[in-house]
HTML snippet that shows the backbone in 3Dmol.js (N, CA, C, O; Angstrom):
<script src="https://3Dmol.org/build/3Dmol-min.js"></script>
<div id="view" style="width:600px;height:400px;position:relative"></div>
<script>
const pdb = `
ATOM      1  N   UNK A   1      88.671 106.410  88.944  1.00  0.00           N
ATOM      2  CA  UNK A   1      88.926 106.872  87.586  1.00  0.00           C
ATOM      3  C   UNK A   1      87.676 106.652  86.751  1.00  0.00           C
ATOM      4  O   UNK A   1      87.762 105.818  85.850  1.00  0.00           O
ATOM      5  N   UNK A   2      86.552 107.278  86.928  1.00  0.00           N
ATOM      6  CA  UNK A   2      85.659 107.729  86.407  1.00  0.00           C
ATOM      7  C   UNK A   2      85.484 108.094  84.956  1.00  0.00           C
ATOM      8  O   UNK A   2      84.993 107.437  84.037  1.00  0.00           O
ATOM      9  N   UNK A   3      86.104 109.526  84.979  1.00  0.00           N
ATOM     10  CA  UNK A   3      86.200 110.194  84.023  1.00  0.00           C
ATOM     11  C   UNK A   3      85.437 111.167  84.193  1.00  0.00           C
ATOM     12  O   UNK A   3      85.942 112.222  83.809  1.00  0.00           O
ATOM     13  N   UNK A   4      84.342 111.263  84.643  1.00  0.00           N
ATOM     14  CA  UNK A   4      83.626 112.383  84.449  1.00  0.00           C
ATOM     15  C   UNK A   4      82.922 112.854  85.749  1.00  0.00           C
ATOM     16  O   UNK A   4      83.308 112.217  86.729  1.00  0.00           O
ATOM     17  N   UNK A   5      82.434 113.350  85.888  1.00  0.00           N
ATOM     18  CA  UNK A   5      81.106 113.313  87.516  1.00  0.00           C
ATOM     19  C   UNK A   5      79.521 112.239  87.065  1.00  0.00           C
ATOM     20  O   UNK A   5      79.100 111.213  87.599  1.00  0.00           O
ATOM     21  N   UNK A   6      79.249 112.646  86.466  1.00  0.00           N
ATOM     22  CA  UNK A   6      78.360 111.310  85.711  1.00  0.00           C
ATOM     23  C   UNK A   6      78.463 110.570  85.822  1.00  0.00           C
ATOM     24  O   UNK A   6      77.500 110.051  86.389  1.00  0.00           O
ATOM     25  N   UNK A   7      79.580 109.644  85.494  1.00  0.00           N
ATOM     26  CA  UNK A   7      79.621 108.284  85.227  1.00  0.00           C
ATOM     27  C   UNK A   7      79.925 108.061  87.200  1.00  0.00           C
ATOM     28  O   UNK A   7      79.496 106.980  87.607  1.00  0.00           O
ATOM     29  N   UNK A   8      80.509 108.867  88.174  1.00  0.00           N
ATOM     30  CA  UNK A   8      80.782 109.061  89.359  1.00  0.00           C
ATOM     31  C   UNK A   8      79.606 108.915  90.178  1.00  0.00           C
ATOM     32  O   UNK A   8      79.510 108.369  91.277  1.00  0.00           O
ATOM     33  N   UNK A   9      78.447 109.667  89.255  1.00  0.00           N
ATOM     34  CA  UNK A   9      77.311 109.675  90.290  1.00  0.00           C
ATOM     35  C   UNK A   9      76.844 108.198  89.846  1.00  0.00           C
ATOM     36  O   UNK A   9      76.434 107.472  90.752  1.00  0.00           O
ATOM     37  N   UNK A  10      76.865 107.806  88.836  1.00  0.00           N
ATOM     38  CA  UNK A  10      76.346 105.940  88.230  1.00  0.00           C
ATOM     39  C   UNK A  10      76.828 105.007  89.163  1.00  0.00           C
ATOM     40  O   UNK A  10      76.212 104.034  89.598  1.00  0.00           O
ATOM     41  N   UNK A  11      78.124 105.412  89.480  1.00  0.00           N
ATOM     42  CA  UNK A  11      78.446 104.260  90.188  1.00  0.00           C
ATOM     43  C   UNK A  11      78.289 104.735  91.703  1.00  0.00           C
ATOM     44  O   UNK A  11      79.111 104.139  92.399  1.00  0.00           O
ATOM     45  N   UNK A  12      77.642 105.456  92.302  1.00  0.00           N
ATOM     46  CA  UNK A  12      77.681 105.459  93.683  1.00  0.00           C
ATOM     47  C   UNK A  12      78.358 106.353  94.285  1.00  0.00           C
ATOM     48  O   UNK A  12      78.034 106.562  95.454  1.00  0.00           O
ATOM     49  N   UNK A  13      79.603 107.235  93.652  1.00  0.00           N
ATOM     50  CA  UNK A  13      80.522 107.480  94.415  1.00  0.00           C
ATOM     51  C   UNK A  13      80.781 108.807  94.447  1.00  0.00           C
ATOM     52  O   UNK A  13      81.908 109.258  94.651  1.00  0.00           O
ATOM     53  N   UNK A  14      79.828 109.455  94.261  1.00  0.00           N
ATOM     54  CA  UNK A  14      79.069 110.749  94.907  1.00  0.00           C
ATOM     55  C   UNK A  14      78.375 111.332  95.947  1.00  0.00           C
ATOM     56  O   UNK A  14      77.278 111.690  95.517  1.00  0.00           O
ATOM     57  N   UNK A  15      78.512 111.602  97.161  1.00  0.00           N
ATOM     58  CA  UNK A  15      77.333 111.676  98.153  1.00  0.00           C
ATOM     59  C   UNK A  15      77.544 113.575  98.173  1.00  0.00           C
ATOM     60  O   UNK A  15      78.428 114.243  97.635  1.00  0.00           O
ATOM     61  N   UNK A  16      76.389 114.017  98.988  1.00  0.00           N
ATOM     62  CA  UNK A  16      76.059 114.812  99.325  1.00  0.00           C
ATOM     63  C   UNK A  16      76.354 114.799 100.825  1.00  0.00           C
ATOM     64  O   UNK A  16      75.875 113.762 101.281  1.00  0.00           O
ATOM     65  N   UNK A  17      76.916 115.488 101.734  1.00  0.00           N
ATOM     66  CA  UNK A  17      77.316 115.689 103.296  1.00  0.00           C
ATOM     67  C   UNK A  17      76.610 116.937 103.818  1.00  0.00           C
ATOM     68  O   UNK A  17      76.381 117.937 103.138  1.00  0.00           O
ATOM     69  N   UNK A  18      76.323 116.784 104.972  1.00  0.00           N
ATOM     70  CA  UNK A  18      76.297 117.972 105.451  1.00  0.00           C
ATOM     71  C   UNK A  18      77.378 118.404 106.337  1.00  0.00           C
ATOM     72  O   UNK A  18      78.435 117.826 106.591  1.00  0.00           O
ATOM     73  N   UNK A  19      76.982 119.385 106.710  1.00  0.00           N
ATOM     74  CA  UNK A  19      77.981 121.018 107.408  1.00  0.00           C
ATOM     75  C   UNK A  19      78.797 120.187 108.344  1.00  0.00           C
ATOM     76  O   UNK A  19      79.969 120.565 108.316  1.00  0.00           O
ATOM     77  N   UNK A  20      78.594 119.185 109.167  1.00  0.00           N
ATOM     78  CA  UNK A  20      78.976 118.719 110.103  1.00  0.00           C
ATOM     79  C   UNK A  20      79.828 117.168 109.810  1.00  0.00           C
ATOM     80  O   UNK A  20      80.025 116.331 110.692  1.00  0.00           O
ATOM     81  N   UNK A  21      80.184 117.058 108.622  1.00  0.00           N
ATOM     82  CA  UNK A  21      80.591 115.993 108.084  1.00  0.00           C
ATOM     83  C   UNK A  21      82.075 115.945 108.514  1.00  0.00           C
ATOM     84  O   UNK A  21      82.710 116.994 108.618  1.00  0.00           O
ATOM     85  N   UNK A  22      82.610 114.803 108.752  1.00  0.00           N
ATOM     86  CA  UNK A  22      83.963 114.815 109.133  1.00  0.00           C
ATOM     87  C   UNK A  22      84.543 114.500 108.001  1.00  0.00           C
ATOM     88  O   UNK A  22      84.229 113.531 107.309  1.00  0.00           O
ATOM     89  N   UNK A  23      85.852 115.699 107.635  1.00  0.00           N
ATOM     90  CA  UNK A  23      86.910 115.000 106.163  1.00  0.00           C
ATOM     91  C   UNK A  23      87.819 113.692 106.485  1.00  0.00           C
ATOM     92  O   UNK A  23      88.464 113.577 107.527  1.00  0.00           O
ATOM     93  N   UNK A  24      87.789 112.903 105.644  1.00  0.00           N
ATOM     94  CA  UNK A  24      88.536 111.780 105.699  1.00  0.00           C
ATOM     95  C   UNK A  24      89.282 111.895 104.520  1.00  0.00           C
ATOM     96  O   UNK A  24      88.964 112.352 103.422  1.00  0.00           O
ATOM     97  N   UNK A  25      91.015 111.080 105.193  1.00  0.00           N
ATOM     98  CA  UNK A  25      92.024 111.117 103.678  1.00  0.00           C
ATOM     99  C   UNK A  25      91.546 110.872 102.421  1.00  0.00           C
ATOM    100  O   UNK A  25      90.678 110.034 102.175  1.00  0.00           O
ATOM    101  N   UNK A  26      92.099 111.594 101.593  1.00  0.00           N
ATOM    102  CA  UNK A  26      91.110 111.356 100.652  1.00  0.00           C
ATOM    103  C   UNK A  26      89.912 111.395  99.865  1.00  0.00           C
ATOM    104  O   UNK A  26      89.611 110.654  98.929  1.00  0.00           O
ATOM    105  N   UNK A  27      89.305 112.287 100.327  1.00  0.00           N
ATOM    106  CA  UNK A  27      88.152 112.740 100.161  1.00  0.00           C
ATOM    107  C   UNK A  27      88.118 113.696  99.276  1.00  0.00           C
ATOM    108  O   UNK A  27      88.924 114.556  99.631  1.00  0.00           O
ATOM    109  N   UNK A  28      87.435 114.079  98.004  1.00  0.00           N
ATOM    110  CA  UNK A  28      87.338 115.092  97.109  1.00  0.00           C
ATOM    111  C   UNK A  28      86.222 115.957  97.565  1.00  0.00           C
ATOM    112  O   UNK A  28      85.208 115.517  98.106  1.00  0.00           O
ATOM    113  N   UNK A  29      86.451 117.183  97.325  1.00  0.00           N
ATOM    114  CA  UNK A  29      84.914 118.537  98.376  1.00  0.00           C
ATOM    115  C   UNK A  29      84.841 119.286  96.624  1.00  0.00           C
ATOM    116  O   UNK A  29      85.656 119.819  95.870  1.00  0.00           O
ATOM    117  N   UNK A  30      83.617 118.997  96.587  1.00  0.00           N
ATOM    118  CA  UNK A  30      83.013 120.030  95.230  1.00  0.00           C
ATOM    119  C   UNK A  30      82.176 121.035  96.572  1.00  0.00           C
ATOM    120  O   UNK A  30      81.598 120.593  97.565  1.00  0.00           O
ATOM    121  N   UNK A  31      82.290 121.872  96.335  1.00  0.00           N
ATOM    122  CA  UNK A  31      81.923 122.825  97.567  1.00  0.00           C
ATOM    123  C   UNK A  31      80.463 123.517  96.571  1.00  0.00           C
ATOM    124  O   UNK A  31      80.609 124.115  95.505  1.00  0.00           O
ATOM    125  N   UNK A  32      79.080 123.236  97.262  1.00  0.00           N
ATOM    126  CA  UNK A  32      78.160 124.032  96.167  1.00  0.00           C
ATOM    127  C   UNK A  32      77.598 125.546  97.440  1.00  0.00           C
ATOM    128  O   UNK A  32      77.553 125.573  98.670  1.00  0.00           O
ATOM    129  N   UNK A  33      77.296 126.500  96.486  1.00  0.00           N
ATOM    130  CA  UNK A  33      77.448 127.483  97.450  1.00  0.00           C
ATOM    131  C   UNK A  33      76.501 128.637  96.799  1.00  0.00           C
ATOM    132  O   UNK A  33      77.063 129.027  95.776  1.00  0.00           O
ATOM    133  N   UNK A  34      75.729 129.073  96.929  1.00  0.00           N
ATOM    134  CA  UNK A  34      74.887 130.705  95.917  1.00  0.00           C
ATOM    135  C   UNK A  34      75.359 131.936  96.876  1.00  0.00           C
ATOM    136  O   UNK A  34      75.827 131.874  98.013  1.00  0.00           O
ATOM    137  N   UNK A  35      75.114 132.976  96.133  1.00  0.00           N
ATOM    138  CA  UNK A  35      75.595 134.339  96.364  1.00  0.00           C
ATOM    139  C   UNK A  35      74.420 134.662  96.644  1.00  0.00           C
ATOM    140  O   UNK A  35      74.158 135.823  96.959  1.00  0.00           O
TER     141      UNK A  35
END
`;
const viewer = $3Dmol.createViewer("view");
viewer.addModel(pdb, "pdb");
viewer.setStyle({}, {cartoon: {color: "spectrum"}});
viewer.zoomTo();
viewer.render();
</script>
């Protein structure tokens, strides 16, 4: 409970994965993607 993505990336609890990443319960996916 953050609040924001900001304060999310402050504390650590943001990563970046790649393609081959395994989902675990729980896990939130901001999916980034260009056309």
């Amino acid at each position: 409970a953050c609040g924001n993505m900001a304060a999310a990336r402050e504390k650590g609890l943001v990563r970046r994965e790649g393609k081959d990443y395994i989902m675990q319960d729980g896990d939130v996916v901001l999916f980034l993607f260009n056309v």
